[in-house]
C-alpha positions, -999 to +999 in steps of 0.1 A: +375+713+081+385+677+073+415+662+074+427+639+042+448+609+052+470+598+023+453+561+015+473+531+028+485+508+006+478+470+011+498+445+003+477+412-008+476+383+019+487+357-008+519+383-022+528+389+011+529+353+021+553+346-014+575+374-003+581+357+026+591+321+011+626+334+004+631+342+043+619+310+051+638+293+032+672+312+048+660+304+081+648+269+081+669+256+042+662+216+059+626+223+049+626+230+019+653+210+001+636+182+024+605+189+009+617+197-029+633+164-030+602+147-022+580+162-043+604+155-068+601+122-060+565+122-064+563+138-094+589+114-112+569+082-093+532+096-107+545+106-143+567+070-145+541+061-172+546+089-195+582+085-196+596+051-181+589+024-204+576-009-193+590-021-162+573-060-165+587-067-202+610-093-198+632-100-232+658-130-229+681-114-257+686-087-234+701-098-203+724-080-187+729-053-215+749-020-206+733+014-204+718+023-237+697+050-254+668+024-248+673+015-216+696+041-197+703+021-169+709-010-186+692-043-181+685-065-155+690-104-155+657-116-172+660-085-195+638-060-174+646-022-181+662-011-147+654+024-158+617+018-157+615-006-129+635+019-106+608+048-116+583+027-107+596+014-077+594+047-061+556+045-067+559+016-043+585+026-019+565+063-014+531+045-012+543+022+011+559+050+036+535+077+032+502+052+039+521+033+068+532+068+082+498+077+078+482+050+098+506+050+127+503+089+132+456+088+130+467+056+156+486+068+175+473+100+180+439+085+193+456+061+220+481+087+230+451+111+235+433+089+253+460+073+275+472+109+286+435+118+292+421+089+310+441+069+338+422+040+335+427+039+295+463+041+298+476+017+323+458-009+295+472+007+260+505+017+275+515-020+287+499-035+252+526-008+235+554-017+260+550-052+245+548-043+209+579-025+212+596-054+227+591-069+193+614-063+170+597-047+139+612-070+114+601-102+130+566-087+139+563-079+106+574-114+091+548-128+111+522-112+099+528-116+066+532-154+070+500-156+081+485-139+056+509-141+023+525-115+005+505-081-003+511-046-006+478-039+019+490-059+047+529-049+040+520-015+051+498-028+084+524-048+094+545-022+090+524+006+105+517-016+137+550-017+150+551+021+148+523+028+168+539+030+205+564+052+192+538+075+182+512+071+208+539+078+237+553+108+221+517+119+219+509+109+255+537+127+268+524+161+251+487+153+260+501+153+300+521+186+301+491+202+280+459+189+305+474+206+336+474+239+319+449+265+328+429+269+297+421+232+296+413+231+334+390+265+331+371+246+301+367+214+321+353+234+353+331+255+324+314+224+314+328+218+282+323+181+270+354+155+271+356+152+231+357+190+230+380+197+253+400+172+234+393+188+199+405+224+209+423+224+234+445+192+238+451+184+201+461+213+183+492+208+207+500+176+193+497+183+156+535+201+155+554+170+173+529+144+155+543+161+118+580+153+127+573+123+140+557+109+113+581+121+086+607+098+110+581+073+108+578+073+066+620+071+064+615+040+087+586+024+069+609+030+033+633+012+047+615-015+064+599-026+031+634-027+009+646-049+036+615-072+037+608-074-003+647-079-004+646-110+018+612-122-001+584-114+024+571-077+010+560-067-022+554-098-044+580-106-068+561-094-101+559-058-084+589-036-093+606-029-059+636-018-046+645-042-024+631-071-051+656-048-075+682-053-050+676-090-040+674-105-080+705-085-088+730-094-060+747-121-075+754-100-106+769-065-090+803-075-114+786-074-143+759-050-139+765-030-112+733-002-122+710-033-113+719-028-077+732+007-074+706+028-094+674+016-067+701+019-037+711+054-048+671+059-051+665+048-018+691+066-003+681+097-018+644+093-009+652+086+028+674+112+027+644+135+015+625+124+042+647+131+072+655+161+059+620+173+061+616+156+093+648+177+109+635+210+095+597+203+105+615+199+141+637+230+136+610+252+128+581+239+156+609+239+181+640+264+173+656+257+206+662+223+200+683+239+168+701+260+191+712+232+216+730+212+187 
């Protein structure tokens, strides 16, 4: 005689893993209205084209013009649509933060790995970080770009440099709680090769930290590049930028005031978006640091 089990009903991995966005969302909410504004963002930077206008045509007869069903947010002082040009601004501003944020997290995660791995390596790359971070970014980044002119590429290396300590310590500090613990010592004393012992056991713990870091890194970077095209060192005047928005149209805030305050609202709302994300990213890999605050 056989029993007959009533057959268990699965639930797909994919449906259960939507189910579980709305519980998500109650317990970390930074996340995702962090994350939903940026992707707004990035959708309304990509599909600029579709929908902007032209953000280089320049029409004299239209200086200064109010909003209007042609231009919403009225015209700048050469007779630029501000509309357009603040659409495509973001193009630059997220490009700029997102690449520069990129670049200091890949290096700094390979000096801070290898400065809390080898002794040798670190008393070198930890003294060449304490003396980029006595530099103020700003000036460091100045520099570079007087050496080499204006330029979106070297814009974001001068501004991913200066972000590299900040990284590469947080990631050192992480790599020298982690190589005392047992796992890592059992794989060393079972032979296991330095690269991987570093591939899967030392850097998986880094990843969670490395993500909030970096979104802090992309706010930074955002704002580092308003403030250098607005003082004439970033993006070359011809590129629709916030900051370039911000510097051409300071002298004329009483009589168009959307020339300054629709790509200041944008950046605000953009860094915003960004530390957002980076809180809740921090929230969710660490809930206790939610529960001390």
């Amino acid at each position: 005689m056989t029993l007959l089990s009533a057959p268990v009903e699965t639930v797909p991995i994919g449906r259960q893993r939507l189910s579980d966005l709305p519980r998500l969302a109650k317990r970390h909410p930074l996340v995702f209205i962090g994350g939903g504004l940026l992707t707004l963002l990035i959708v309304l930077a990509l599909a600029a084209p579709l929908y902007a206008g032209d953000p280089l045509n320049m029409d004299p007869f239209k200086r200064l013009q109010p909003p209007s069903p042609e231009m919403w947010f009225g015209s700048d002082n050469l007779g630029r649509d501000v509309f357009a040009r603040t659409m495509f601004g973001t193009r630059i501003s997220l490009m700029v933060g997102l690449i520069s944020a990129a670049y200091a997290a890949v290096g700094g995660l390979l000096i801070g790995i290898l400065a809390g791995y080898s002794r040798a390596f670190d008393s070198v790359a930890m003294r060449v970080m304490d003396g980029l971070m006595s530099i103020p970014t700003i000036l460091l980044a100045i520099a570079l770009i007087s050496l080499t002119g204006p330029g979106i590429g070297i814009l974001i290396v001068a501004i991913a440099i200066p972000e590299l300590p900040g990284v590469a310590r947080l990631v050192r500090s992480v790599v020298l709680g982690v190589r005392e613990r047992p796992y890592v010592e059992a794989a060393v004393c079972g032979g296991a090769r330095l690269p991987k012992v570093l591939w899967r056991h030392i850097l998986p713990s880094t990843i969670p930290p490395l993500m909030v870091q970096g979104a802090n890194v992309c706010a930074s970077a955002i704002l580092t590049e308003a403030a250098l095209s607005f003082l004439g060192v970033g993006v070359p005047p011809e590129i629709p930028s916030w900051g370039n928005m911000i510097a051409s149209s300071r002298l004329y805030l009483a009589i168009a005031p959307l020339t300054i305050f629709a790509p200041g609202i944008c950046l605000a709302v953009t860094v915003l978006a960004v530390n957002l994300l980076g809180d809740g990213l921090r929230d969710l890999f660490d809930p206790r640091a939610k529960r001390r605050r």
